[in-house]
Every structure is written in C-alpha cells, then in structure tokens.
C-alpha positions as CSV (number, residue, x, y, z in Angstrom):
1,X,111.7,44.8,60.0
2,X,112.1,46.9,56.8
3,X,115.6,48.5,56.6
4,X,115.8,52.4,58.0
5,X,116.9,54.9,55.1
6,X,117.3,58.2,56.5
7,X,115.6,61.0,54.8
8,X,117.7,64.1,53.0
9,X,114.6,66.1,53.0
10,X,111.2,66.8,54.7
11,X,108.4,69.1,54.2
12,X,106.2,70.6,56.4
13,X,102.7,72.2,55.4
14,X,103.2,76.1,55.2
15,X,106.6,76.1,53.3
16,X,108.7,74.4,56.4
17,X,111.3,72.5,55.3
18,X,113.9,70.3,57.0
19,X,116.9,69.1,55.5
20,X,118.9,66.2,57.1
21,X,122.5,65.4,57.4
22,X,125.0,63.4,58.7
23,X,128.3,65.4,59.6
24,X,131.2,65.1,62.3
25,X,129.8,66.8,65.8
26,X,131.5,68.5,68.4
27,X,131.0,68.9,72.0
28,X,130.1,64.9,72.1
29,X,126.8,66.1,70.9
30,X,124.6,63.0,69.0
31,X,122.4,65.0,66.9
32,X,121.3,68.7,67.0
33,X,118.2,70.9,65.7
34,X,118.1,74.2,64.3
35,X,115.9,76.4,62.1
36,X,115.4,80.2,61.3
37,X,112.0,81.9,60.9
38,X,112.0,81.8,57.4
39,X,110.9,78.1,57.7
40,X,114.2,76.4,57.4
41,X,115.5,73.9,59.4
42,X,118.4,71.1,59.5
43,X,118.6,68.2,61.7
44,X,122.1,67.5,62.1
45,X,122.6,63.8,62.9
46,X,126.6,62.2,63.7
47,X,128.3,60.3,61.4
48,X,128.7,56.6,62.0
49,X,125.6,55.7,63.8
50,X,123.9,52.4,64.2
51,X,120.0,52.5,62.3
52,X,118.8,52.4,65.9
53,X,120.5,55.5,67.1
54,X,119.5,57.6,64.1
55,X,116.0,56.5,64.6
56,X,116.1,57.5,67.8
57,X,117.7,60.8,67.3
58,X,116.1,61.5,63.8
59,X,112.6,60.9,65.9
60,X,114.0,63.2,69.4
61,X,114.8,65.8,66.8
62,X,111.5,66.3,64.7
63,X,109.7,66.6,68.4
64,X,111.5,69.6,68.4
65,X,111.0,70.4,64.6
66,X,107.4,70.2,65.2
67,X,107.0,72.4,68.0
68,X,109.3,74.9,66.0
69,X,107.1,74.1,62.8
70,X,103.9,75.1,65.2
71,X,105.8,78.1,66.4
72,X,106.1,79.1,63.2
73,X,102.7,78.8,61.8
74,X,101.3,80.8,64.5
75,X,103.7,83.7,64.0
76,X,104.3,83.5,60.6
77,X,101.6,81.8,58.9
78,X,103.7,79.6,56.4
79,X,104.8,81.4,53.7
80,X,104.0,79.2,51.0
C-alpha cells in the first residue's frame, strides 16, 4: 500500500476550500469540522495519530465537509 500523506489543502468547485491541520484537541475529541459561509473550512485532525486513524478521521470529516460544501452551493452559489 502506498504511504498516506495527509493533505494541507483541498478545494472544492465553487471557491470551497478546506485547510487541514494537526493540533493538540481538547475534550478527548479525535478530529473536528468547521466552516463559515464564506466557503472556508478546517478539518482539525489530533496530533500523534497512527496513518490509519487519520484516514479514518480525515475520510469521517470530509462526509461532513461535503454535505456543508452542498449546503453551501445551494445557498450561496460558490462565490468563485
């Protein structure tokens, strides 16, 4: 299997991007998702995970990026 390198960056038709980091969580939270309606979002994964866990939560996160993403287009349009 090819090694996982987890993406800084992904872009979304319509001018929806999502930026991606790895950062000390609280709350014994794994990974979290958040955007505004200006079609930014940032998947926020923990530090020190295994390549499995971030593929799991990089993958349980953009489900919800992508229903956001639709959200958006619908309401918004894209903006760019």
């Amino acid at each position: 299997m090819k090694r996982f390198i987890l993406p800084k960056k992904i872009k979304f038709p319509g001018g929806f991007v999502i930026k991606v980091v790895e950062v000390d969580l609280t709350n014994d939270e794994d990974a979290n998702w958040s955007y505004d309606m200006q079609g930014n979002g940032i998947i926020q994964l923990r530090k020190g995970m295994t390549q499995g866990q971030q593929r799991y939560y990089l993958s349980h996160e953009m489900t919800h990026a992508v229903i956001d993403w639709h959200h958006y287009m619908i309401a918004e349009g894209g903006t760019q």
